[in-house]
C-alpha positions in Angstrom: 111.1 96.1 94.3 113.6 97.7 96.2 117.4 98.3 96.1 119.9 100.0 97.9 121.3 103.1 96.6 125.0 102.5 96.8 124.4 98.4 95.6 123.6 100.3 91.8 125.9 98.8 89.5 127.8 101.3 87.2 126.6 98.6 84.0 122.8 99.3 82.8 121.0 96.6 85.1 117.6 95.2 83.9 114.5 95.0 85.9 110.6 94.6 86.1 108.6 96.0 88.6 104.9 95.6 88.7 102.2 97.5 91.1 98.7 96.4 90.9 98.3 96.0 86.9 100.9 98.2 86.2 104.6 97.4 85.2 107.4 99.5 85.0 110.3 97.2 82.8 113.5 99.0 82.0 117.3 99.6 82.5 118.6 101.3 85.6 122.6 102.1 86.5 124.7 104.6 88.1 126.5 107.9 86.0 128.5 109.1 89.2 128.5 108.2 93.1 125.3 110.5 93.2 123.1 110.0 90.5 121.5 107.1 89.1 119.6 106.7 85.4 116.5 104.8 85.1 115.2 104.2 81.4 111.7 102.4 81.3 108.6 101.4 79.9 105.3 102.0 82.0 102.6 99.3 80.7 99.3 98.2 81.5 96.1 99.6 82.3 94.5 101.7 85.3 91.5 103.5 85.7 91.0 107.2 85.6 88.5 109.4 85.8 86.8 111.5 83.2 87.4 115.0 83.8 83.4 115.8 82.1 81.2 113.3 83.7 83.0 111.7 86.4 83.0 108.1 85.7 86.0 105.9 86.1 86.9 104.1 83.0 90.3 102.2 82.3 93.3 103.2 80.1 96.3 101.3 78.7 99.3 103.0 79.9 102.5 102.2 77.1 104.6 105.8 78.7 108.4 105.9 77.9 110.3 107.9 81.0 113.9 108.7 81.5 115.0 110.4 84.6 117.7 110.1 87.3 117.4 109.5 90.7 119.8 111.2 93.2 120.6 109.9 97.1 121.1 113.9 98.1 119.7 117.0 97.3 120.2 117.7 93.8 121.5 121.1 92.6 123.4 121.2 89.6 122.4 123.9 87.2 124.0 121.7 84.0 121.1 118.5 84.3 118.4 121.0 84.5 117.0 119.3 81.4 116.9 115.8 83.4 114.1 115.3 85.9 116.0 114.4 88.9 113.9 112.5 91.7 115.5 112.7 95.3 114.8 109.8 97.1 115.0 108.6 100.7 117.0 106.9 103.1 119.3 105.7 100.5 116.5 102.9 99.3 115.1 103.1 95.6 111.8 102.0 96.2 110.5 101.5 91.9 106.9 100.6 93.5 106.8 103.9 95.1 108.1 105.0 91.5 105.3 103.6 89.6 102.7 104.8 92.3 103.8 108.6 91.7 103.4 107.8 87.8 99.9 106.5 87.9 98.8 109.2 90.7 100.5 112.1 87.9 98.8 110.4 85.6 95.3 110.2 87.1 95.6 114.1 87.9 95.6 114.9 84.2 92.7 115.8 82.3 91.3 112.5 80.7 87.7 112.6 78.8 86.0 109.7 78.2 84.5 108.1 74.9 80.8 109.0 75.8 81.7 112.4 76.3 84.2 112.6 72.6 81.1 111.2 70.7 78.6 114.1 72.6 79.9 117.1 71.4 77.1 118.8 72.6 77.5 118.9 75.9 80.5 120.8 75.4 80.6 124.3 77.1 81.7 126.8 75.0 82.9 130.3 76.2 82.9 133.2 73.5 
């Protein structure tokens, strides 16, 4: 789903976005000409890969996010709390969104059932 920067109403506007198996469902609307809040849900599984053994096993995804998008560089000192995503050519792409989710997702550290129940194979450093 796409939508044009400068078409963001300035009342919360619902949508649902969904990428693969993944959705992203939520609230998105403009706070000033520049800057644009998205509140939404992430849901649904992917796979990931456990950070012990190496074998891809799924997940259910149910991740809250909050963050503002901006059409310009952003550099206000005062919303240095909010993540503020710059995007391009004046298009908010949320499939793009929800790819960047699932790829900072995947490049955490995940550990996989097998490897909780065999604590043995733990390396320990002393």
């Amino acid at each position: 789903m796409k939508i044009e920067f400068r078409k963001v109403p300035f009342t919360p506007k619902e949508f649902i976005a969904e990428l693969d198996s993944v959705k992203l469902e939520g609230t998105f609307c403009k706070m000033s000409p520049r800057l644009t809040k998205v509140e939404a849900t992430l849901v649904g599984p992917t796979s990931v890969d456990c950070c012990r053994c190496g074998v891809e096993y799924t997940i259910n995804l149910n991740e809250n996010l909050e963050f503002l998008l901006s059409n310009e560089v952003y550099n206000d000192e005062a919303e240095l709390e909010n993540l503020v995503i710059e995007i391009e050519n004046d298009i908010i792409d949320f499939d793009e969104i929800i790819e960047s989710e699932i790829s900072s997702i995947k490049s955490d550290y995940h550990i996989c059932n097998v490897c909780l129940d065999n604590k043995d194979n733990i390396e320990k450093e002393y």
